[in-house]
LOKOLSE-311449 format. One record per residue (C-alpha): residue number from 1; residue in one letter; x, y, z. Coordinates in steps of 0.001 Angstrom, whole numbers, always signed. Layout:
! residues N
@num = NUM; residuo = A; east = X; north = Y; up = Z
...
! end
This chain:
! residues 223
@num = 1; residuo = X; east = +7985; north = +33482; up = -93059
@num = 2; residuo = X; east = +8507; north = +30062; up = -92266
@num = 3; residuo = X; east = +11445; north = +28852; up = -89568
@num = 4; residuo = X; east = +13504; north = +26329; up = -90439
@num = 5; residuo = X; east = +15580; north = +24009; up = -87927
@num = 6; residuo = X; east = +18563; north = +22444; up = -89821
@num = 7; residuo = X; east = +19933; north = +19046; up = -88167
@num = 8; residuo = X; east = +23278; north = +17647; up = -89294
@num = 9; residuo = X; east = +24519; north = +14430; up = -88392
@num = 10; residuo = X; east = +27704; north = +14477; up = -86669
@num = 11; residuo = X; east = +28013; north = +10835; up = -85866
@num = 12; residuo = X; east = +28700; north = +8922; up = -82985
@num = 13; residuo = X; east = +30025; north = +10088; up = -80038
@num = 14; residuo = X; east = +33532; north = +9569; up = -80310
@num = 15; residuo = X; east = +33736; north = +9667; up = -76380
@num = 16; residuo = X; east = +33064; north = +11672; up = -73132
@num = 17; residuo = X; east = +34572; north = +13947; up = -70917
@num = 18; residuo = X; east = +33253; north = +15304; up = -67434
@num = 19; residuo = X; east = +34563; north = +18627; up = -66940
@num = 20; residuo = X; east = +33958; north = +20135; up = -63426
@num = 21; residuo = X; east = +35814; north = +23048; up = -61253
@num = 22; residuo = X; east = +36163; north = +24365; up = -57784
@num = 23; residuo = X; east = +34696; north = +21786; up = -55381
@num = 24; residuo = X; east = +36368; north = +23638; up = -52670
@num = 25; residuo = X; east = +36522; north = +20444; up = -50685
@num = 26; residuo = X; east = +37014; north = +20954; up = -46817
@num = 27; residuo = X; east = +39094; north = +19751; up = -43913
@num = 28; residuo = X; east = +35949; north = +18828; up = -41896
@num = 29; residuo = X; east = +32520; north = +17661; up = -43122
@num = 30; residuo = X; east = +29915; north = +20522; up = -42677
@num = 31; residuo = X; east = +32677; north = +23462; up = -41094
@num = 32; residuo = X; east = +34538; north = +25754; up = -43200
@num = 33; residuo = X; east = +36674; north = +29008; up = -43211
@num = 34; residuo = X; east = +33992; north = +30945; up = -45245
@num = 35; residuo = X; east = +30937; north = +31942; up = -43896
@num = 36; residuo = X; east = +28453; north = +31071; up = -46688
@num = 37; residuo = X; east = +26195; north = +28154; up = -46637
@num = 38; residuo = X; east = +27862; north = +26892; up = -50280
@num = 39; residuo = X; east = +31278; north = +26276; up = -48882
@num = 40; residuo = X; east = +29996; north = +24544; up = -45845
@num = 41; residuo = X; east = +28020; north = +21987; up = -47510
@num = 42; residuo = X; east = +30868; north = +21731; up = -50204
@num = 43; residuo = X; east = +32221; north = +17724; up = -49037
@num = 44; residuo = X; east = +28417; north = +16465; up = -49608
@num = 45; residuo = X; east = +28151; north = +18636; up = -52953
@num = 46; residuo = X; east = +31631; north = +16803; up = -53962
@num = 47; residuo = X; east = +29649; north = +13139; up = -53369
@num = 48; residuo = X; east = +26892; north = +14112; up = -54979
@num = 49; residuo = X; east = +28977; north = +15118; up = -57975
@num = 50; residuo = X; east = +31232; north = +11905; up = -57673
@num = 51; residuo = X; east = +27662; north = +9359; up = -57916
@num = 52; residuo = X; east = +26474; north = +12118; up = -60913
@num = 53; residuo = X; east = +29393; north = +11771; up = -62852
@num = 54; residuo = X; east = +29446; north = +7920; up = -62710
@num = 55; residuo = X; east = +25841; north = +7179; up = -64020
@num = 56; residuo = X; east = +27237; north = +9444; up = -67184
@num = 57; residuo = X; east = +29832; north = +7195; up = -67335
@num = 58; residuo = X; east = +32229; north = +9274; up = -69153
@num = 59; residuo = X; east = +35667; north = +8406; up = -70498
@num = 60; residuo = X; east = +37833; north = +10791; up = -67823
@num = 61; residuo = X; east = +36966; north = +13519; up = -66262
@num = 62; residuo = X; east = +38967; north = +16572; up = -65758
@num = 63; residuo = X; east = +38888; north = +18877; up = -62577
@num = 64; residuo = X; east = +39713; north = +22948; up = -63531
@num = 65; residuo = X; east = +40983; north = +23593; up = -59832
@num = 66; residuo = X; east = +40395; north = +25109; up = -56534
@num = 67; residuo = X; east = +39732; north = +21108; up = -55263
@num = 68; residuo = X; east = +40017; north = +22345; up = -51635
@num = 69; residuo = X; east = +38956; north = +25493; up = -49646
@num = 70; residuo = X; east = +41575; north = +25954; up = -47546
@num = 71; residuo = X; east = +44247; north = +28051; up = -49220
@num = 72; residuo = X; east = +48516; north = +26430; up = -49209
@num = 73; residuo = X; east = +49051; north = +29328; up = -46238
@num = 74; residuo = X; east = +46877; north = +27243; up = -43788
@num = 75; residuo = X; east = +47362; north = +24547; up = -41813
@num = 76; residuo = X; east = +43759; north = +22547; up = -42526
@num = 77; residuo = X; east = +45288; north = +22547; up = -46431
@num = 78; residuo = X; east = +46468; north = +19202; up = -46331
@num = 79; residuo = X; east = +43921; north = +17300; up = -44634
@num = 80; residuo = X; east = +41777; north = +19068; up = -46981
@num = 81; residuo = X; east = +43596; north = +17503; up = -49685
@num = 82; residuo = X; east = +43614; north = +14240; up = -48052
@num = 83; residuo = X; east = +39512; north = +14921; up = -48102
@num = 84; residuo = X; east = +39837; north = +15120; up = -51926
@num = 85; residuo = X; east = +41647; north = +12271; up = -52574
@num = 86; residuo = X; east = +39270; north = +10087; up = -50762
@num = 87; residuo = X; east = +36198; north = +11451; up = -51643
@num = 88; residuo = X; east = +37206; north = +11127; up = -55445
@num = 89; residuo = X; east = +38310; north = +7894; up = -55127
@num = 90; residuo = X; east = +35093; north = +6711; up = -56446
@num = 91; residuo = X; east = +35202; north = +8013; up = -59491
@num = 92; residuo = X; east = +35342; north = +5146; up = -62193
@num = 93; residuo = X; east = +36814; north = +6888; up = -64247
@num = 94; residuo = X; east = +40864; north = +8561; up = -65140
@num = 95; residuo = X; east = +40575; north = +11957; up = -62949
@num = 96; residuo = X; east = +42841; north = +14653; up = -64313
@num = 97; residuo = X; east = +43586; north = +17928; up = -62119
@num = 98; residuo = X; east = +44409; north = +21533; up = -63000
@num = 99; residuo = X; east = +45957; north = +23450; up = -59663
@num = 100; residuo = X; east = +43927; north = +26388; up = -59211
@num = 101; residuo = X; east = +44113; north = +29259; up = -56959
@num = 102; residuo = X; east = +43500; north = +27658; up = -53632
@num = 103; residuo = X; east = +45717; north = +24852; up = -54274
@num = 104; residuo = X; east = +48983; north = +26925; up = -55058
@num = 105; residuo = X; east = +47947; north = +30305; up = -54136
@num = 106; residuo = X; east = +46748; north = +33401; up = -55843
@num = 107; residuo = X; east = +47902; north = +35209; up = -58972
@num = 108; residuo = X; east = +50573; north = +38157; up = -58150
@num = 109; residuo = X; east = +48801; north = +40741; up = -57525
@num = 110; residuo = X; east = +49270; north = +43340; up = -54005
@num = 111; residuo = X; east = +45394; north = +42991; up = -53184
@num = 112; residuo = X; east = +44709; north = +39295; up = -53667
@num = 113; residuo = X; east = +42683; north = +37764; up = -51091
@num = 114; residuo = X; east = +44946; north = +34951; up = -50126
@num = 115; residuo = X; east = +48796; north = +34506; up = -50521
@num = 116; residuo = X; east = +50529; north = +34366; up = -54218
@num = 117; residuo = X; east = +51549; north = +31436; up = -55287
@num = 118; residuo = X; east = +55498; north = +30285; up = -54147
@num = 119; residuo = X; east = +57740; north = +27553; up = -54554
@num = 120; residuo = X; east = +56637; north = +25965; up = -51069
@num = 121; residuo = X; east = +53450; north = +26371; up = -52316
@num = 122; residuo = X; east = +53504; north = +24517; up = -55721
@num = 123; residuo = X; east = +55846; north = +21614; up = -53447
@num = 124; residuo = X; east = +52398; north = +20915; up = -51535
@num = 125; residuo = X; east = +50774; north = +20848; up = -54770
@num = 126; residuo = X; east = +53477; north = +18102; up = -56205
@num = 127; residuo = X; east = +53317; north = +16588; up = -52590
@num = 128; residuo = X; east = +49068; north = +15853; up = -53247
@num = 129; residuo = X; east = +48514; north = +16140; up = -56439
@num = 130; residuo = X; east = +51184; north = +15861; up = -58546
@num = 131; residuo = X; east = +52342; north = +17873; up = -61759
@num = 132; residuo = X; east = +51073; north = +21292; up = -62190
@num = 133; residuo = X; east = +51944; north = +21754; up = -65991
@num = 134; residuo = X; east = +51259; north = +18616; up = -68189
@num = 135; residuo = X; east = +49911; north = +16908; up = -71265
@num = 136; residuo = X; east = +48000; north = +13425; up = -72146
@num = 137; residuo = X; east = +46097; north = +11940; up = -74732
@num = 138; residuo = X; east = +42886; north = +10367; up = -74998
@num = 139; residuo = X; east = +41465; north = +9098; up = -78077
@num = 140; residuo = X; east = +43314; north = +11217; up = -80432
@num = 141; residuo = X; east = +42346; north = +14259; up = -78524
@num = 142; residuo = X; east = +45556; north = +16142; up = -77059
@num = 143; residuo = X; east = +44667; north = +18059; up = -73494
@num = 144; residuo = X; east = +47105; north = +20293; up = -72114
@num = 145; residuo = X; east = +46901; north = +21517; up = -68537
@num = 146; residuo = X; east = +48265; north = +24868; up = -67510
@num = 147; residuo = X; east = +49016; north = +26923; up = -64253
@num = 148; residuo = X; east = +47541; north = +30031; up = -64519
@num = 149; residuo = X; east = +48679; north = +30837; up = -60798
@num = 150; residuo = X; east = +52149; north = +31068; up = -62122
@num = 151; residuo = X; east = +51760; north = +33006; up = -64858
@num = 152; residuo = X; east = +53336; north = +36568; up = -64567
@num = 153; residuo = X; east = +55211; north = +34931; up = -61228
@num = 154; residuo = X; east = +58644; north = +35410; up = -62143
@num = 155; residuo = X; east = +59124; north = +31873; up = -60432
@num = 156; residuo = X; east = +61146; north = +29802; up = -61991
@num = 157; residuo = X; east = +58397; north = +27296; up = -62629
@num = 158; residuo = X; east = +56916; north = +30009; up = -64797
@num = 159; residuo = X; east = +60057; north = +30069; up = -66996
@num = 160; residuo = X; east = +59604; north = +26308; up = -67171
@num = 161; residuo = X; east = +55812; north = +26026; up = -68027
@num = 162; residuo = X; east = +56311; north = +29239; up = -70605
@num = 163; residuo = X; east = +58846; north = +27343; up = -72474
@num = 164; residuo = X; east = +57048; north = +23623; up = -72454
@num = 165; residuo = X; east = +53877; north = +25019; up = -73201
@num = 166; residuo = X; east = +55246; north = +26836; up = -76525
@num = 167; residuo = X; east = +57019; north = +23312; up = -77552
@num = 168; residuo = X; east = +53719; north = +21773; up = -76877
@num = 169; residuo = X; east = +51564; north = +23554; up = -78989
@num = 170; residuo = X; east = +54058; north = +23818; up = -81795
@num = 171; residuo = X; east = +54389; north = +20088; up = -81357
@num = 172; residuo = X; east = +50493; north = +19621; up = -81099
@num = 173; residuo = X; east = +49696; north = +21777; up = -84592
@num = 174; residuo = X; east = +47195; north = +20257; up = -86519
@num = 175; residuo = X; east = +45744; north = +17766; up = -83858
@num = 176; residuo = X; east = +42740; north = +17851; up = -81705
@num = 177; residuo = X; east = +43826; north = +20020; up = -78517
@num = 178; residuo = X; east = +41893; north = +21373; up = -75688
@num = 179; residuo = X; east = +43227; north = +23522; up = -73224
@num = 180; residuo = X; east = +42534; north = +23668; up = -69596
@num = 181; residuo = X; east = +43101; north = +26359; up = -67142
@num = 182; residuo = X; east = +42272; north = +27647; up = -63751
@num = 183; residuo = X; east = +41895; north = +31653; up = -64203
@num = 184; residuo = X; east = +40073; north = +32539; up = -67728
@num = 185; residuo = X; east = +42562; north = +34703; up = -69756
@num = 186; residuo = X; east = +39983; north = +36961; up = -69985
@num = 187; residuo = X; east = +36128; north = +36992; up = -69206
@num = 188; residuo = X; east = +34514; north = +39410; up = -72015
@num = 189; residuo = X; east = +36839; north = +41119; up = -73651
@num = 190; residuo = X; east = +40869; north = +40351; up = -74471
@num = 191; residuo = X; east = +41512; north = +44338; up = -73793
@num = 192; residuo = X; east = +39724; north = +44598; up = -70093
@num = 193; residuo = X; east = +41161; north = +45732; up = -67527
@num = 194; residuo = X; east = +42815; north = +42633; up = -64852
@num = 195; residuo = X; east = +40876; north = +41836; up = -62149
@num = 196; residuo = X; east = +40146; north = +38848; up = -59425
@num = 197; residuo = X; east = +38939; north = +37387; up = -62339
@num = 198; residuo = X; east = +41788; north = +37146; up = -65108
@num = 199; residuo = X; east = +44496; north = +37012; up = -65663
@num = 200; residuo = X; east = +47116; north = +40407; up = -65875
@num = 201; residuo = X; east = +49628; north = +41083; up = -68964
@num = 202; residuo = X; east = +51942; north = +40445; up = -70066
@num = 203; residuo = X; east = +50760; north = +36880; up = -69897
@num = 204; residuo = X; east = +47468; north = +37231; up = -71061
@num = 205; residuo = X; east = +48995; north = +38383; up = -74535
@num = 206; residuo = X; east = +51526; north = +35967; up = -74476
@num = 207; residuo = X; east = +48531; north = +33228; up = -73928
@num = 208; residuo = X; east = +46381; north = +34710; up = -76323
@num = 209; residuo = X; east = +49181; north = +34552; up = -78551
@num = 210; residuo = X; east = +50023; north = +30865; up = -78295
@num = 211; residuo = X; east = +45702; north = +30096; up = -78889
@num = 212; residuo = X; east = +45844; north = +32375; up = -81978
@num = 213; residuo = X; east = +48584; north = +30896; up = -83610
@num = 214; residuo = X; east = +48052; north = +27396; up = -82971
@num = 215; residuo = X; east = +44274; north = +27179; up = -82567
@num = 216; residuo = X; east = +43058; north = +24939; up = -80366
@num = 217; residuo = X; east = +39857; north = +23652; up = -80390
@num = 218; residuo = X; east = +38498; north = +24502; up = -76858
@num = 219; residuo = X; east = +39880; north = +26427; up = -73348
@num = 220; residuo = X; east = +38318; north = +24975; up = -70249
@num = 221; residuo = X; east = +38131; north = +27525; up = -67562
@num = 222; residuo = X; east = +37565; north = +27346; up = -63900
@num = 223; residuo = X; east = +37645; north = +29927; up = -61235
! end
């Protein structure tokens, strides 16, 4: 039986995006709060990235959260920050961020690691980073960043992001959209059972929801 390899021709790249998560940047260069070798080296890993993603040379690149190590709780957070914003200011490129859980603080959940995320906590956020719920366009592609840390909160910034993200995607129907989140919905099946990894109902429904009825064309996941 003979194999056959079918090639289509899609075209010309319309454009490029550089999608990259969890740099975990640190207050100081080669010292962290972990213990592990990977966190400690984390500021030279975020250069390294920085020079790779400019010889692509893509049209923006988009960051899926947990920039920095140190979690909102502690006090190294916002030179850590600081770290972020200087080491990225290379980039040639647009740099668009999604707040993940060590930028605004774990998911609600008793037996997180860290602190859940507050309203003090999203105000550092706004104070380094700017908005945690937002849209742009690029090219006639729509991207829509969301706060999973918020989700199933009961913050009023929850309220807020539920009822902006439903207009967006209703207003977005029928156009190129991409999501872009922190915690995956979900890592293998929409059913499983929450963990560190996902996120808990009623939110993942209400998520899974919005995707099936508006059908976007791609969910960007970090964590």
């Amino acid at each position: 039986m003979e194999d056959r390899v079918v090639v289509r021709d899609l075209g010309a790249y319309l454009f490029t995006i550089a999608v990259v998560a969890d740099t975990h940047l640190n207050e100081t260069e080669y010292a962290s709060a972990s213990p592990f070798e990977c966190n400690r080296v984390a500021n030279a890993r975020t250069r390294w990235a920085v020079a790779r993603v400019n010889q692509l040379a893509p049209t923006l690149t988009i960051h899926l959260g947990d920039l920095v190590h140190p979690v909102p709780a502690q006090p190294s957070y916002t030179e850590a920050a600081h770290n972020f914003r200087e080491l990225t200011r290379a980039l040639q490129c647009p740099l668009h961020l999604v707040p993940g859980n060590h930028d605004v603080g774990d998911k609600p959940v008793a037996w997180a690691p860290a602190a859940t995320v507050s309203d003090e906590y999203l105000a550092l956020w706004r104070e380094h980073f700017g908005e945690q719920f937002y849209a742009f366009d690029v090219r006639g592609l729509r991207v829509v960043v969301v706060n999973a840390s918020i989700i199933n909160s009961g913050l009023a910034a929850e309220t807020q992001q539920r009822a902006w993200l439903e207009r967006e995607l209703a207003s977005s129907a029928g156009r190129r959209t991409f999501l872009c989140i922190h915690y995956p919905p979900y890592v293998s099946r929409p059913d499983e059972s929450e963990s560190y990894d996902n996120l808990a109902e009623p939110g993942r429904s209400w998520l899974l929801g919005l995707i099936e009825a508006y059908r976007p064309e791609a969910m960007f996941c970090g964590h």
